[in-house]
C-alpha positions as CSV (number, residue, x, y, z in Angstrom):
1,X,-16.4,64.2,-42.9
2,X,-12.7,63.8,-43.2
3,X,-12.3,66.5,-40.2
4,X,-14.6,63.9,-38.6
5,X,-12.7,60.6,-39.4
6,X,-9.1,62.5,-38.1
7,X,-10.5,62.8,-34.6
8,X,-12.1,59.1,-34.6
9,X,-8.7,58.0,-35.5
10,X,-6.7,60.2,-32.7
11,X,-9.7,59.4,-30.0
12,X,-7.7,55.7,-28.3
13,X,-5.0,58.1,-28.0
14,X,-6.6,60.4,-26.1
15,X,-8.1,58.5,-24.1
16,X,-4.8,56.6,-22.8
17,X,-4.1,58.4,-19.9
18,X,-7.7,58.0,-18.7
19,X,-7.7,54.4,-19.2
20,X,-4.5,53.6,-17.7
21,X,-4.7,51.3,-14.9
22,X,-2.7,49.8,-12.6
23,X,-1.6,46.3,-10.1
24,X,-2.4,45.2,-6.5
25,X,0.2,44.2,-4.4
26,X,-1.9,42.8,-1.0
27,X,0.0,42.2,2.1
28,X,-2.2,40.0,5.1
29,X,-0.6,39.5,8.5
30,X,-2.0,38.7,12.2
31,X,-2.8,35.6,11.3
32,X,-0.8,32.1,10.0
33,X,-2.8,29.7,6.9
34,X,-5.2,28.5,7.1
35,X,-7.1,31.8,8.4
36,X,-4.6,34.2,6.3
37,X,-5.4,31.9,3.0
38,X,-8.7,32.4,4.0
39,X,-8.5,36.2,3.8
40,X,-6.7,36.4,0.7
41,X,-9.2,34.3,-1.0
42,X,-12.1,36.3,0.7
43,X,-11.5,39.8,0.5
44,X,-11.7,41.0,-3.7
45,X,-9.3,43.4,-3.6
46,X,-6.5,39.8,-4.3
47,X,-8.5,39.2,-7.5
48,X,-6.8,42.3,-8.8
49,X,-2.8,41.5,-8.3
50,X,-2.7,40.6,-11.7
51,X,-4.8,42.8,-13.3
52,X,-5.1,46.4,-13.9
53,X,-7.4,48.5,-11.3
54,X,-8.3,52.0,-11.5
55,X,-7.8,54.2,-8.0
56,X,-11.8,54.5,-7.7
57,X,-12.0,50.8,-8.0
58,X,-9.0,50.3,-5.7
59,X,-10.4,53.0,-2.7
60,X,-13.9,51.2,-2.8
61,X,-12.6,47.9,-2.6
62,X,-9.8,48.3,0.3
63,X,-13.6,50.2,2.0
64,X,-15.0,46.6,1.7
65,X,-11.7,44.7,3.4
66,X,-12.7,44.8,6.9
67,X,-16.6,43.4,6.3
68,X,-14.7,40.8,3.5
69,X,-12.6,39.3,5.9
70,X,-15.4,38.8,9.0
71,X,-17.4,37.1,6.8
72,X,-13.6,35.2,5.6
73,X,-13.3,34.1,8.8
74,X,-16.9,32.8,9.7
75,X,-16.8,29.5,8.9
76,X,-13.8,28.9,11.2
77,X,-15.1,29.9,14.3
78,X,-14.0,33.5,14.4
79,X,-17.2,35.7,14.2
80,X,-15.6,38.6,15.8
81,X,-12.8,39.1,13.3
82,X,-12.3,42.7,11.6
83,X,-8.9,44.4,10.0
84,X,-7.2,47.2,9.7
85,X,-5.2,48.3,6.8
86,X,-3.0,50.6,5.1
87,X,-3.4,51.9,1.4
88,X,-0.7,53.7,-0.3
89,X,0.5,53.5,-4.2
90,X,3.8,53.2,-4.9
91,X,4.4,54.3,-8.6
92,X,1.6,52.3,-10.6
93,X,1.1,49.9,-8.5
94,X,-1.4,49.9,-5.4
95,X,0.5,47.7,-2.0
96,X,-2.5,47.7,0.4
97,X,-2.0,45.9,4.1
98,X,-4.5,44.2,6.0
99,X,-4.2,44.1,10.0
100,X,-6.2,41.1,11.1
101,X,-7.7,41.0,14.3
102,X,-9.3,37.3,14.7
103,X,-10.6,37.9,18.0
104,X,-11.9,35.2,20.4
105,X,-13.0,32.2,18.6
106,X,-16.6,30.4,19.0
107,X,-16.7,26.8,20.4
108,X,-19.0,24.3,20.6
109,X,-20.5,23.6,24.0
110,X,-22.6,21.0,23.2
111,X,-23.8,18.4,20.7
112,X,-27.3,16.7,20.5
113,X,-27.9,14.1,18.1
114,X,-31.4,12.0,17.9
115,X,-30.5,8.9,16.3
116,X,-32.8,5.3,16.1
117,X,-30.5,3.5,19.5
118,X,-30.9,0.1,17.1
119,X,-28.6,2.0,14.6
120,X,-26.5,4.0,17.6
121,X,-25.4,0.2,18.4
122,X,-23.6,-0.2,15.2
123,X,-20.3,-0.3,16.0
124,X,-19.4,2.1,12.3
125,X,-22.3,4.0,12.8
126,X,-20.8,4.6,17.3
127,X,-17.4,5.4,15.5
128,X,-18.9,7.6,13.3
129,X,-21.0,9.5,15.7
130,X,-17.7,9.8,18.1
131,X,-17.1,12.2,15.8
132,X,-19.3,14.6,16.2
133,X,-19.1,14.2,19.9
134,X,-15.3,15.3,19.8
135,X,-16.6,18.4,18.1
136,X,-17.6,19.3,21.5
137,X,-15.1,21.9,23.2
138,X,-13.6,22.5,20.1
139,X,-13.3,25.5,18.3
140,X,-16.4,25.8,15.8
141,X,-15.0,24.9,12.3
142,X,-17.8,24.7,9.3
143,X,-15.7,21.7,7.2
144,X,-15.0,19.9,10.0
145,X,-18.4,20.1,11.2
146,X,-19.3,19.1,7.5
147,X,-17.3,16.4,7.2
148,X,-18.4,14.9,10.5
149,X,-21.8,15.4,10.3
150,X,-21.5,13.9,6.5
151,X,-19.5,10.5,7.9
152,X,-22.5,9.7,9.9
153,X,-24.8,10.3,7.4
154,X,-22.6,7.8,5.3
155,X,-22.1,5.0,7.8
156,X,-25.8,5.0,8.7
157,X,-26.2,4.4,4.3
158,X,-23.1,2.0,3.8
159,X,-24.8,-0.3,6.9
160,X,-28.0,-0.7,4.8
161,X,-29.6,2.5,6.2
162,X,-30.5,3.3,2.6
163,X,-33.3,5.6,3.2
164,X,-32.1,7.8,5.9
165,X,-32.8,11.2,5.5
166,X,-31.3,13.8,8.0
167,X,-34.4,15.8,9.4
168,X,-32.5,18.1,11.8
169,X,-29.2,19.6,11.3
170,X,-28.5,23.1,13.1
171,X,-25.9,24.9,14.6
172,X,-27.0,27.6,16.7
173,X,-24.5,30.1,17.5
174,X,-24.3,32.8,20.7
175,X,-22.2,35.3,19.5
176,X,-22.4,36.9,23.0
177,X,-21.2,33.9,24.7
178,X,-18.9,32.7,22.3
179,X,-21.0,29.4,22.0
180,X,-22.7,27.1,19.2
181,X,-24.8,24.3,20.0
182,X,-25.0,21.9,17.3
183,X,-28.7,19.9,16.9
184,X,-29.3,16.5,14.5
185,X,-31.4,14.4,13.9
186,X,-32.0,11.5,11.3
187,X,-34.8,9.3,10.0
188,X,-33.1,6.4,9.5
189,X,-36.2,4.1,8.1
190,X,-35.9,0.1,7.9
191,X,-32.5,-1.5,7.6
192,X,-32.3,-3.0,4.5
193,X,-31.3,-6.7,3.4
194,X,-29.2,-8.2,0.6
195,X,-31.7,-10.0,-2.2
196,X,-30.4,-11.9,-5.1
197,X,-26.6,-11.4,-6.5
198,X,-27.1,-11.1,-10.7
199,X,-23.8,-12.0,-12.4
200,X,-23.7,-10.5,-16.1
201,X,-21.1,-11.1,-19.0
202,X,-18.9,-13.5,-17.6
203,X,-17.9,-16.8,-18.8
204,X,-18.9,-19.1,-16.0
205,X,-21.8,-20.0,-14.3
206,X,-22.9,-18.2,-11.3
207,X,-22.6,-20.8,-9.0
208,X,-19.3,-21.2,-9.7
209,X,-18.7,-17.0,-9.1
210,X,-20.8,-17.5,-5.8
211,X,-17.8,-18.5,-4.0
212,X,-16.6,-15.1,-4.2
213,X,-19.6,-13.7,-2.4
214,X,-19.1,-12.8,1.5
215,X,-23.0,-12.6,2.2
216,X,-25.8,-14.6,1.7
217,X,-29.8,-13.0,1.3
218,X,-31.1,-12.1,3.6
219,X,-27.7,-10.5,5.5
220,X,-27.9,-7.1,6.5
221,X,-26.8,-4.8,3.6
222,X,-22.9,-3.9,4.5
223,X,-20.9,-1.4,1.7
224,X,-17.5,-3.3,3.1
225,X,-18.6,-6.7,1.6
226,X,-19.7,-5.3,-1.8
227,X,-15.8,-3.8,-2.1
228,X,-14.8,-6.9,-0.6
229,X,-16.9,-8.4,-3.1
230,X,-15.1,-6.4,-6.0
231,X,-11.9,-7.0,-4.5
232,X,-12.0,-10.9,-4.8
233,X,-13.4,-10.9,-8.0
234,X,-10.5,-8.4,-9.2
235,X,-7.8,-11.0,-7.4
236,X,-9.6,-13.8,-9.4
237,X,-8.2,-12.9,-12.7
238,X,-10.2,-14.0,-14.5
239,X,-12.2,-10.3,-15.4
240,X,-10.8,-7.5,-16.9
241,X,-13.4,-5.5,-15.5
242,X,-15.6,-5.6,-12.5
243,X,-18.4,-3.7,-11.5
244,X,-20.5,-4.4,-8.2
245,X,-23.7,-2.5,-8.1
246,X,-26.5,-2.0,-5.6
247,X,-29.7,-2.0,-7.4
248,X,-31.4,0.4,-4.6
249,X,-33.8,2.4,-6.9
250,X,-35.5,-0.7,-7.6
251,X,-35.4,-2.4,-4.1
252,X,-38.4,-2.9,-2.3
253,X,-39.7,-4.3,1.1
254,X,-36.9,-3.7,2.9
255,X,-34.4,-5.8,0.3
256,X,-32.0,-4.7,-2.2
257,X,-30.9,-6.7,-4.9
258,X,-26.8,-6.8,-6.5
259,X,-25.8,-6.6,-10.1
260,X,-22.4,-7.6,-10.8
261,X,-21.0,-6.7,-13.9
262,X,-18.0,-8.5,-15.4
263,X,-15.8,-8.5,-19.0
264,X,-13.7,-11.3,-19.5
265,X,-9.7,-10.8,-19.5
266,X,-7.6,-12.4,-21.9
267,X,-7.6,-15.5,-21.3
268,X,-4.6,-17.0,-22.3
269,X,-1.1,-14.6,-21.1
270,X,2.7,-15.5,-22.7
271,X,5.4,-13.4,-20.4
272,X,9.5,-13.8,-21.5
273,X,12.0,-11.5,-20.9
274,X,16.0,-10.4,-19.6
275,X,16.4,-9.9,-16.3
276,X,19.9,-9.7,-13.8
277,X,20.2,-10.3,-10.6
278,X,23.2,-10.1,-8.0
279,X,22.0,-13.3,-6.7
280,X,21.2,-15.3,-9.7
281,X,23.3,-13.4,-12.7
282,X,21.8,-12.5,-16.2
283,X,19.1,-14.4,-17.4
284,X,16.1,-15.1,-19.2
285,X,12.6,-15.7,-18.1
286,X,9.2,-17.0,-20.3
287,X,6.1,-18.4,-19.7
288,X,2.5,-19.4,-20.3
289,X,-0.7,-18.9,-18.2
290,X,-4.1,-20.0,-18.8
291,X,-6.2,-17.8,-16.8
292,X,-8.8,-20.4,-17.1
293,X,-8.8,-23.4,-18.5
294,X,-11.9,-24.3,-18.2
295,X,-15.8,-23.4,-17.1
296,X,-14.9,-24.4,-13.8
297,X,-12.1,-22.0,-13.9
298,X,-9.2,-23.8,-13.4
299,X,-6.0,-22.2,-13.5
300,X,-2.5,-23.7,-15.3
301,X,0.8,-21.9,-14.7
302,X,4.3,-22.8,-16.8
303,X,7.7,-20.8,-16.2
304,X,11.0,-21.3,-17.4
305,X,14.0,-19.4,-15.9
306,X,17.4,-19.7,-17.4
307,X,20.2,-17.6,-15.0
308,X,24.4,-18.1,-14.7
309,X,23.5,-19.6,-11.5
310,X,20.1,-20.8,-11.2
311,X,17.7,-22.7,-14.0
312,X,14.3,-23.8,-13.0
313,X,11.0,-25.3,-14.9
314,X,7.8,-25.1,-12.7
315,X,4.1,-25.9,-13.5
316,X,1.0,-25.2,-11.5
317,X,-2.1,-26.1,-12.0
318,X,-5.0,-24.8,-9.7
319,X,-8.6,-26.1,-8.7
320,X,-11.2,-23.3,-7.7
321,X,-12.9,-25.2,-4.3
322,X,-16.6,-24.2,-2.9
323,X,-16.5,-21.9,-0.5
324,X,-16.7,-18.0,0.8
325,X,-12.4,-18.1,1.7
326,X,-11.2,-18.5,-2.0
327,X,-10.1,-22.3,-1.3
328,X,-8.2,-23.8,-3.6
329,X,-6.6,-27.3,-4.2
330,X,-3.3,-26.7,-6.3
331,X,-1.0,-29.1,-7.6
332,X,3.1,-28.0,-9.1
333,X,6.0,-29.7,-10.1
334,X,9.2,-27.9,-9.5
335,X,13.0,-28.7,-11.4
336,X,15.7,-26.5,-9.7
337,X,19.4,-26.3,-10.9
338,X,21.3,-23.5,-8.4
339,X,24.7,-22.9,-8.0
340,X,26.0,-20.4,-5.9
341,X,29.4,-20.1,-4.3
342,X,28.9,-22.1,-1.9
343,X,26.9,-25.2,-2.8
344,X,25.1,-26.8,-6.3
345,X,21.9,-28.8,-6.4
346,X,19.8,-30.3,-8.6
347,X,16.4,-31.3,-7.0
348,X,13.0,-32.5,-8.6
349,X,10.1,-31.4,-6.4
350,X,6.4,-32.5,-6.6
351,X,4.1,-30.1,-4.6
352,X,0.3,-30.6,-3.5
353,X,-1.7,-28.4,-1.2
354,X,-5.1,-26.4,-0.4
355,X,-4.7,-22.4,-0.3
356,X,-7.8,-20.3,1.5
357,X,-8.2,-17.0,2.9
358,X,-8.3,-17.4,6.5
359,X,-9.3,-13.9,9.0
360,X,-7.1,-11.9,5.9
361,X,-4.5,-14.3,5.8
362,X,-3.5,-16.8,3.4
363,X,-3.2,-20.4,4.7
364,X,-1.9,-23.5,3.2
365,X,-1.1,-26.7,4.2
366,X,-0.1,-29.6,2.6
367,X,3.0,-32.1,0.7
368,X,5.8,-32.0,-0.7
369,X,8.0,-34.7,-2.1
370,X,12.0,-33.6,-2.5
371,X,14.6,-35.8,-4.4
372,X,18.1,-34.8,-5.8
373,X,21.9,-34.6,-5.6
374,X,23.7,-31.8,-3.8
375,X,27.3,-30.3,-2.9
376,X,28.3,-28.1,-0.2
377,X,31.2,-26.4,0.7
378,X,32.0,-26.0,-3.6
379,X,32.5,-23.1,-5.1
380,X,31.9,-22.2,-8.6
381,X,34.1,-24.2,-11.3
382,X,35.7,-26.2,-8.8
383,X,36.0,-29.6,-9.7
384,X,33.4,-32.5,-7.9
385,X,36.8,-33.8,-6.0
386,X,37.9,-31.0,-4.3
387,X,38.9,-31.5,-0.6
388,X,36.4,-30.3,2.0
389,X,33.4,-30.6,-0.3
390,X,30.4,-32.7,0.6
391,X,28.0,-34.4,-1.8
392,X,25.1,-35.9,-0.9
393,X,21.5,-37.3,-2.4
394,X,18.6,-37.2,-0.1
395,X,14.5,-37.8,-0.9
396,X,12.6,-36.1,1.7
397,X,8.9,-36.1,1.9
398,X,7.4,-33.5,4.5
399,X,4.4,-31.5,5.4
400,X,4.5,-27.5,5.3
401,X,1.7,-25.4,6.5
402,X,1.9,-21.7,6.2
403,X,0.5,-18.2,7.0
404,X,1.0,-14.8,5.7
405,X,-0.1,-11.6,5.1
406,X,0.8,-8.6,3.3
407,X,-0.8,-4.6,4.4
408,X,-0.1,-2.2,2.0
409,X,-1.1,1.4,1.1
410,X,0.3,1.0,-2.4
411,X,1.6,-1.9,-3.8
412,X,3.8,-0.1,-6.6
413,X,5.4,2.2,-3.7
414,X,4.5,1.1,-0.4
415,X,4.5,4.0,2.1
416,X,2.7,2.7,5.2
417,X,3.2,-1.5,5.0
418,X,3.9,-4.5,6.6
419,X,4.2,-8.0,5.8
420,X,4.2,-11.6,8.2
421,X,5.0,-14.8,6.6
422,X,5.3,-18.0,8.9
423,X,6.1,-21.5,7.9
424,X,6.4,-24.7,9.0
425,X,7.9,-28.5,8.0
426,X,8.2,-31.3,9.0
427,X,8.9,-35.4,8.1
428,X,6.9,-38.4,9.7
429,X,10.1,-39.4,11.1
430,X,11.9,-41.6,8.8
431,X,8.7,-42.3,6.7
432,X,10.0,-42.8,3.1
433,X,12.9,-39.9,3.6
434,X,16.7,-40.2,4.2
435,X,16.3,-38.2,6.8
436,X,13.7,-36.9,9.7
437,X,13.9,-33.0,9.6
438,X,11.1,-30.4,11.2
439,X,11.6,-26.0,10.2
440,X,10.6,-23.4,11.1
441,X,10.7,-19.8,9.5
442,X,9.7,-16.5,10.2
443,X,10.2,-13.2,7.7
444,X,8.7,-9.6,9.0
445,X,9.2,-6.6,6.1
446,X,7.9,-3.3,7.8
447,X,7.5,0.2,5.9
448,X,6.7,3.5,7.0
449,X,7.1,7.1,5.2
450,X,7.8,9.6,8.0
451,X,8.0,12.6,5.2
452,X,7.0,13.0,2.2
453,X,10.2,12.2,0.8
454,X,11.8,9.8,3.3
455,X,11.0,5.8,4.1
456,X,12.0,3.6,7.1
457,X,12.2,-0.3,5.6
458,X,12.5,-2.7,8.9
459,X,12.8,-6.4,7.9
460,X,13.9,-9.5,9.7
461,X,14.0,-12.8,9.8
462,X,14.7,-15.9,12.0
463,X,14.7,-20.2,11.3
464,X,15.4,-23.4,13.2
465,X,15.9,-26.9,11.9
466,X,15.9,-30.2,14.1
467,X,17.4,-33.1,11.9
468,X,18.5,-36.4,12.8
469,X,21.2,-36.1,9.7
470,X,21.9,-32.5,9.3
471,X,24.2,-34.0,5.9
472,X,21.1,-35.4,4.3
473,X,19.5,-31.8,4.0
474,X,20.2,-29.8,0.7
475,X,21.2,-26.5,0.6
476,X,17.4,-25.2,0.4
477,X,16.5,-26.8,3.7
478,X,19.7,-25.3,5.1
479,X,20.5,-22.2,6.6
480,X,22.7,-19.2,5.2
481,X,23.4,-15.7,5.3
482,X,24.3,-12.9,2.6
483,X,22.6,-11.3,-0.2
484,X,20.0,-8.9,-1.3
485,X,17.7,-10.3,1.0
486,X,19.9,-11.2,3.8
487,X,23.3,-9.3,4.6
488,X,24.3,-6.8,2.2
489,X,28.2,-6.5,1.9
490,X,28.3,-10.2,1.5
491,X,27.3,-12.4,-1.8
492,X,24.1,-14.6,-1.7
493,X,24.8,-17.3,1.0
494,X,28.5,-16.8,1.2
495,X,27.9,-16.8,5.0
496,X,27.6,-19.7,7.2
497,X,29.1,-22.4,9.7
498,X,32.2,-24.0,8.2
499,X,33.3,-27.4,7.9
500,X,36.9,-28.9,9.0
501,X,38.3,-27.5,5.3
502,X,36.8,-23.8,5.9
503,X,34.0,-24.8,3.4
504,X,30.6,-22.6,4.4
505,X,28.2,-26.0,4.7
506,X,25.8,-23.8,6.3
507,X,23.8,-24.1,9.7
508,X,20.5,-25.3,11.6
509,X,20.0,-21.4,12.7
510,X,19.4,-18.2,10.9
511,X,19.0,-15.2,12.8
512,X,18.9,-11.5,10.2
513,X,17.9,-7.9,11.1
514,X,18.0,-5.2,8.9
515,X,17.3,-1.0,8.8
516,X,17.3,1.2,5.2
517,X,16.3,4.8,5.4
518,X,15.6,6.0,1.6
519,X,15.4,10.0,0.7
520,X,13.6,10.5,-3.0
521,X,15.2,13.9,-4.5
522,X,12.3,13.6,-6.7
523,X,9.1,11.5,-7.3
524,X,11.3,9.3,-8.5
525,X,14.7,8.9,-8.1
526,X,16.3,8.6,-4.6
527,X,19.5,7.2,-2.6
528,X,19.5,5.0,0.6
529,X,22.0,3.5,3.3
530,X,21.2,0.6,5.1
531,X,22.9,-1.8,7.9
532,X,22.2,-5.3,8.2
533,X,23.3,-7.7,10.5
534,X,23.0,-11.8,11.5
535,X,24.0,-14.7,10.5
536,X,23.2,-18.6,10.3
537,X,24.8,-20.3,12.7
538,X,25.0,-24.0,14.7
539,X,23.5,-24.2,18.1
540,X,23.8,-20.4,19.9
541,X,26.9,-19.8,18.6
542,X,25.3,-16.4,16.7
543,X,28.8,-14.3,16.1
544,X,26.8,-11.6,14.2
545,X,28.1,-10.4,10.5
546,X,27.4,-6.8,9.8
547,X,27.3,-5.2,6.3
548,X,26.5,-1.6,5.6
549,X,26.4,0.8,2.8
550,X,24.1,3.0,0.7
551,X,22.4,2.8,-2.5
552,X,20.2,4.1,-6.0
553,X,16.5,4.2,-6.0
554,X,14.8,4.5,-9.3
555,X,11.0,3.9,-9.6
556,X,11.1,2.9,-13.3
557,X,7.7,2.3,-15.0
558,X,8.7,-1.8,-14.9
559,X,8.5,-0.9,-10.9
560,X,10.9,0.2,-8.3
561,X,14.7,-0.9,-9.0
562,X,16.9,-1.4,-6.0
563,X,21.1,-1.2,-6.6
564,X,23.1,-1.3,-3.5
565,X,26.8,-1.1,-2.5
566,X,27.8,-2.7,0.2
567,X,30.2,-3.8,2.6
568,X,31.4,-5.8,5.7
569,X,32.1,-4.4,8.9
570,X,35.4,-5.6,11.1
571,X,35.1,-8.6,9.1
572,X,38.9,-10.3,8.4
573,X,37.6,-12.7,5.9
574,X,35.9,-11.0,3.8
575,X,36.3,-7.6,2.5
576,X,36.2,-5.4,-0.4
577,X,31.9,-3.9,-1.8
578,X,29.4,-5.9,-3.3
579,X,26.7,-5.2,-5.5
580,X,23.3,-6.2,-4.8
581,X,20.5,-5.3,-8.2
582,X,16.8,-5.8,-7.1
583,X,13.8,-5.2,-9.6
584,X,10.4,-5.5,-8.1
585,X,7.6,-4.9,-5.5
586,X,8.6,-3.8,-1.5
587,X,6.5,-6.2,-0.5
């Protein structure tokens, strides 16, 4: 027995050299990814590069290669494909080379789909199908075929299709001839209709939540107006969660009913906090917003802003109207203090107007009564008297209608965006106002990633005033250029037609172009360099400013912070680099 237990003991050893095994080095080349991914992922010999594989193992598998990679290189097209190979071991290790020969590939030469010609007219459901058709003459790819095939099958559901079935779906391929022909066919039943929309958990009554619905019953079941559906009650605020669901395993006779499940958000939200800005200086910020004040969900906004150069109290308050377009009827008062260096105001403005989504763009018309005292031409702790400085106190009460619209892939990083904004204002003459006035505005922001690592940011922006007393305007219904949002290289409206003194007054014409390029090192750090150029100006007398430089991106988790250096180009009176600190959305 103990003779016995001594050879137990020495067998692993023994055995060592027996067991000992060794590594796969595979080598594929004849063809580029995706068909060499392909192969390496099809033929089993990769599975073995990190692990140990005997030479029986090794010789059996490399016997398999050239069967592995035809079948590899079915699904895209290439049924002809084989390999050649060489096997040789180098110390432990196995290095193995595979000699792919794809061969010529198989394409489609035709495509036959049977589909109901009342569905065929659907304009998603003709996109969809386009699809497929464009399959034709290509070469024959199994996930593209897939995904086509599966696009149609999802437009004809999403359009209320909800019991197509597809009865006929067959690729027939002539290896001889290099040719598939691909054969479909669906049963696309009875388009169904929308039935009742149940609201659960939320803290109104459904006919005031109706107003978010884009479809009435009896409407043809469309998937794009239940997310559009979900995307207005999101934008609501009122919910902290929302779920729209299509209630198809209990529809019947052709109708489907909608549950809409909601959780109501907090309802009452406090916001303060520090903030610094190149155009404003440090400050603080609080306020207080009732999400809903009451079962008719109106809304009450309060903010406080306290900056070096600007203070500001505002209120809002906000009534829900009937209605598919998310009307509104809102009503704010606005007190604004500003000083910047090259005018102060102080102006009390009352604001009503009705808000509403019109072809996916928010309109609003309505009043606004403007009263206060101004300077232009003053720059910061001058005093009142100063030669060249002009004071004034106007009350102005105007209409303003507006439009704009904002596209964006992403709202925390936009990379593929655009935004329009249009406004419009305008006195009744002299009608209770010092002065008759009309304005126009225009601002474009456009955004387009053309790497992964590198943005374009076009943005631009154009005005006009016509004023019987250009005097009587404040600052805000003047024109001026520089700033983070204007001409970098130059301070927030330091730019401008000058009075008699040299004083920047500003001008009845704004006219601003700009172009940044941005390169992020990483996900989220990045540098940029910009150049700006424009100016506001009296009559056509433009005389374009230019400011350039470069600058920091950081994409912070309190969202994307913006610090630029820049500077003026051939510009005699001013000089030197300015810093411009943004903290914010693109868009």
């Amino acid at each position: 027995m103990r003779r016995i237990r001594r050879c137990l003991y020495l067998l692993p050893l023994l055995l060592v050299p027996a067991l000992s095994r060794a590594g796969v080095q595979l080598v594929v080349d004849g063809v580029d990814d995706p068909l060499k991914a392909a192969v390496v992922a099809g033929v089993s010999i990769s599975q073995y590069a990190a692990r140990d594989v005997s030479e029986a193992q090794v010789r059996r598998l490399y016997e398999r290669a050239d069967t592995e990679v035809g079948t590899a290189l079915r699904p895209y097209g290439y049924y002809d494909a084989h390999a050649t190979g060489k096997l040789e071991q180098v110390g432990k290790d196995w290095h193995i080379t595979l000699h792919v020969v794809p061969g010529e590939p198989v394409k489609v030469t035709s495509v036959d789909i049977q589909l109901d010609p009342d569905a065929a007219a659907l304009k998603p459901i003709r996109t969809a199908r386009r699809g497929i058709d464009k399959l034709k003459g290509q070469r024959l790819d199994d996930a593209a075929y897939d995904a086509a095939r599966d696009a149609l099958n999802n437009a004809l559901t999403a359009n209320g299709y909800l019991d197509a079935r597809l009865t006929v779906h067959r690729v027939e391929v002539n290896r001889g001839e290099r040719s598939a022909a691909i054969h479909l066919a669906w049963n696309v039943g009875r388009r169904y209709r929308y039935g009742h929309v149940h609201f659960e958990g939320s803290q109104f009554q459904p006919a005031f939540l109706d107003r978010y619905v884009p479809f009435k019953p009896g409407d043809y079941f469309d998937q794009n107006q239940l997310l559009s559906l979900q995307q207005a009650l999101n934008g609501a605020d009122y919910f902290s969660a929302v779920n729209v669901i299509p209630e198809t395993d209990q529809a019947k006779d052709g109708v489907v009913d909608i549950k809409v499940q909601l959780a109501p958000a907090k309802r009452r939200i406090y916001t303060s906090g520090l903030f610094v800005g190149t155009d404003t200086g440090v400050g603080i910020r609080g306020g207080v917003e009732y999400r809903w004040v009451n079962r008719y969900g109106h809304k009450w906004k309060n903010d406080i802003v306290l900056a070096q150069r600007l203070k500001t109290v505002s209120s809002q308050y906000s009534i829900p109207l009937p209605g598919e377009n998310q009307r509104s009827l809102n009503f704010g008062a606005n007190y604004r203090d500003a000083n910047t260096v090259t005018s102060q105001s102080r102006t009390l403005e009352l604001v009503v107007n009705e808000s509403e989504l019109w072809h996916e763009w928010v309109r609003t018309v309505g009043m606004h009564a403007l009263t206060g005292t101004f300077s232009v031409g003053k720059r910061p702790d001058e005093p009142e008297s100063t030669p060249g400085v002009e004071h004034g106190r106007s009350t102005l009460i105007y209409a303003e209608g507006s439009l704009s619209r904002k596209v964006a892939d992403n709202l925390d990083f936009v990379r593929r965006g655009w935004s329009l904004s249009f406004d419009a204002r305008s006195t009744a003459g002299d009608l209770f106002s010092t002065a008759r006035f009309s304005e126009i505005t225009a601002d474009a922001k456009w955004i387009r990633a053309f790497t992964r690592r590198d943005r374009l940011i076009l943005r631009g922006s154009l005005g006009h005033v016509w004023t019987s007393d250009f005097s009587a305007l404040p600052p805000q219904l003047r024109f001026f250029a520089g700033g983070d949002q204007s001409i970098r290289g130059y301070t927030f409206q330091a730019v401008g037609p000058q009075n008699s003194y040299g004083r920047v007054i500003g001008g009845n014409s704004l006219m601003i172009a700009s172009a940044t390029v941005e390169h992020y090192f990483t996900p989220r750090w990045g540098i940029a360099t910009f150049v700006d150029a424009g100016n506001a100006f009296d009559g056509t007398n433009v005389h374009p400013k230019i400011g350039t430089g470069v600058g920091v991106r950081w994409r912070s988790p309190v969202g994307l912070i913006r610090v630029d250096l820049g500077t003026p180009i051939n510009d005699a009176q001013h000089r030197g680099v300015e810093l411009h600190l943004v903290i914010g959305p693109d868009l």
